[in-house]
C-alpha positions as CSV (number, residue, x, y, z in Angstrom):
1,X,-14.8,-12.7,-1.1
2,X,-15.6,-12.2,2.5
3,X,-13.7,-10.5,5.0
4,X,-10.6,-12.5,6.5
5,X,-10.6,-14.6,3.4
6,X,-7.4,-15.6,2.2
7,X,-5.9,-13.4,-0.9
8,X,-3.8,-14.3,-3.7
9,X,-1.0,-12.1,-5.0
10,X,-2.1,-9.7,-7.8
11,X,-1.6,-10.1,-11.5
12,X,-1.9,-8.6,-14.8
13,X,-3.3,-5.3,-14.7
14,X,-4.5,-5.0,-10.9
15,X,-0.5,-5.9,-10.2
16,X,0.7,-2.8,-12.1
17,X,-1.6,-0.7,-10.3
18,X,-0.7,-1.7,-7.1
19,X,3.1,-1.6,-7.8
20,X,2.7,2.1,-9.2
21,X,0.7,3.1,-6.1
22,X,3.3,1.4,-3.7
23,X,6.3,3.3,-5.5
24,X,3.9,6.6,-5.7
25,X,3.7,6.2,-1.8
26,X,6.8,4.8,-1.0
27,X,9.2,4.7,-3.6
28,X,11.8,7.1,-1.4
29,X,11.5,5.1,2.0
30,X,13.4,2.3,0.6
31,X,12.9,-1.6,0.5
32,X,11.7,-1.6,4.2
33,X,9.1,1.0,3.9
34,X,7.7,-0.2,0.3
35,X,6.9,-3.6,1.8
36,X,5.0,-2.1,4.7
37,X,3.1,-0.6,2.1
38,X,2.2,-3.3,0.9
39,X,1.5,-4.8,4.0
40,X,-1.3,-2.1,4.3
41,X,-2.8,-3.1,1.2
42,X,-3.2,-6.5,1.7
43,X,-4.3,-5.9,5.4
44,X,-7.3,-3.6,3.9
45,X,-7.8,-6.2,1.3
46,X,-8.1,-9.4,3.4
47,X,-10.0,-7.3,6.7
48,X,-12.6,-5.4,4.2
49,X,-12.9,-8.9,1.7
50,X,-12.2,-5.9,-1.4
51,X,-9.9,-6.9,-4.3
52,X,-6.6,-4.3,-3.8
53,X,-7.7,-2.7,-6.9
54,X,-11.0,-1.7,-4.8
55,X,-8.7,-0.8,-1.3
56,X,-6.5,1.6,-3.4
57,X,-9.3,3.1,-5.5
58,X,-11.1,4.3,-2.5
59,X,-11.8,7.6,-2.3
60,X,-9.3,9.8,-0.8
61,X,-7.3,6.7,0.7
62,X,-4.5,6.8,-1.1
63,X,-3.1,10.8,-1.8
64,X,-1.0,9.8,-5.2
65,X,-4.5,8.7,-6.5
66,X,-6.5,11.9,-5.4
67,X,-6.0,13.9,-8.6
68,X,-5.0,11.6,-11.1
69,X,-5.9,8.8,-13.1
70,X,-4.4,5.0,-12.2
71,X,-3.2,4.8,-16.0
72,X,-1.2,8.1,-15.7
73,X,0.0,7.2,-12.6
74,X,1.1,3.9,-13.9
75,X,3.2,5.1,-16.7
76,X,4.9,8.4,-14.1
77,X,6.0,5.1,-11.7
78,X,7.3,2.8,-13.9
79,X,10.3,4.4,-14.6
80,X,10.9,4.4,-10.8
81,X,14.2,2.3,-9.7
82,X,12.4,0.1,-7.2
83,X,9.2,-0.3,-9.9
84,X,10.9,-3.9,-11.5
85,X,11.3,-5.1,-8.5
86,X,8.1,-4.5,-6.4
87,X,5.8,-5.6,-10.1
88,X,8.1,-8.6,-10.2
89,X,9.5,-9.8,-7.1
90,X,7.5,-8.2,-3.9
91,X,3.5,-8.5,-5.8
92,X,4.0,-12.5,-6.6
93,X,3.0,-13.2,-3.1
94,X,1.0,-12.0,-0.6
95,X,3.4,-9.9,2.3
96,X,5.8,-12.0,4.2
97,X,7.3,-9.2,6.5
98,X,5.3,-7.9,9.4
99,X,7.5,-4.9,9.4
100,X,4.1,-2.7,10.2
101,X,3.0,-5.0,12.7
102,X,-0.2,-5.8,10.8
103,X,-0.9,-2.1,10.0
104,X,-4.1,-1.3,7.8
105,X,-3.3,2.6,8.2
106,X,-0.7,4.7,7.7
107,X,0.3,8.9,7.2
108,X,3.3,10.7,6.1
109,X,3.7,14.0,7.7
110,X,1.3,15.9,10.1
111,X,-0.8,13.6,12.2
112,X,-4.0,13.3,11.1
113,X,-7.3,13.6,12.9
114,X,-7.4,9.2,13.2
115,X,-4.2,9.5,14.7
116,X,-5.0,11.5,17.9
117,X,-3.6,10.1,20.9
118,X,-2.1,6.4,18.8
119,X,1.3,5.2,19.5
120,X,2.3,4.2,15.1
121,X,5.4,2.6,14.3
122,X,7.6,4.8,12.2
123,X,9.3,3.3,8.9
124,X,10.9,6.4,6.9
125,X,8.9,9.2,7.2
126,X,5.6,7.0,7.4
127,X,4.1,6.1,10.6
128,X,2.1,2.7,10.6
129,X,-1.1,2.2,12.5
130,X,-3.4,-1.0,13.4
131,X,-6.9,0.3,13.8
132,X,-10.2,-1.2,14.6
């Protein structure tokens, strides 16, 4: 898959992956900041031409991954309220909201070094960035 090829929603195993990292990231923000989660994802998917399982594997990209393994975090975030619906409603297709404005980065708390002197848009306590 090349980069700027078109993506289809995820399924089977990749799609509980992805849903346990979006709820792992954004599971307190509400509907509004899980789907610009999401929105990342599938930005860094489609720009990078990765699968998402590759985009949220990457090494230190996404913190609930960083000392943990996807299976344990799969079975801590199902039990989540929002987990049904982001595995079964938001993952059948790819994004539809722009609410990040096409963000493919994106921090919680302090500013990190990537950050310096951006303008982000802020959804919940996440601030959403469109790098080069």
């Amino acid at each position: 898959m090349g980069a700027g090829a078109p993506l289809r929603a995820p399924v089977g195993a990749e799609r509980a992956l992805i849903a346990s990292v979006i709820i792992a990231e954004a599971g307190a923000e509400g509907r509004e900041g899980i789907e610009a989660i999401w929105e990342v994802i599938h930005t860094r998917a489609k720009e990078r031409g990765l699968s998402y399982t590759r985009v949220v594997t990457q090494r230190k990209q996404f913190s609930c991954l960083n000392r943990t393994t996807p299976a344990r975090l799969g079975q801590r975030m199902s039990h989540h309220r929002w987990y049904d619906w982001v595995h079964e409603v938001l993952l059948r297709t790819t994004p539809r909201t722009k609410h990040a404005n096409g963000a493919n980065h994106y921090h919680a708390g302090r500013q990190p070094y990537w950050a310096k002197g951006k303008r982000g848009k802020r959804i919940g306590n996440h601030r959403f960035y469109r790098l080069k």
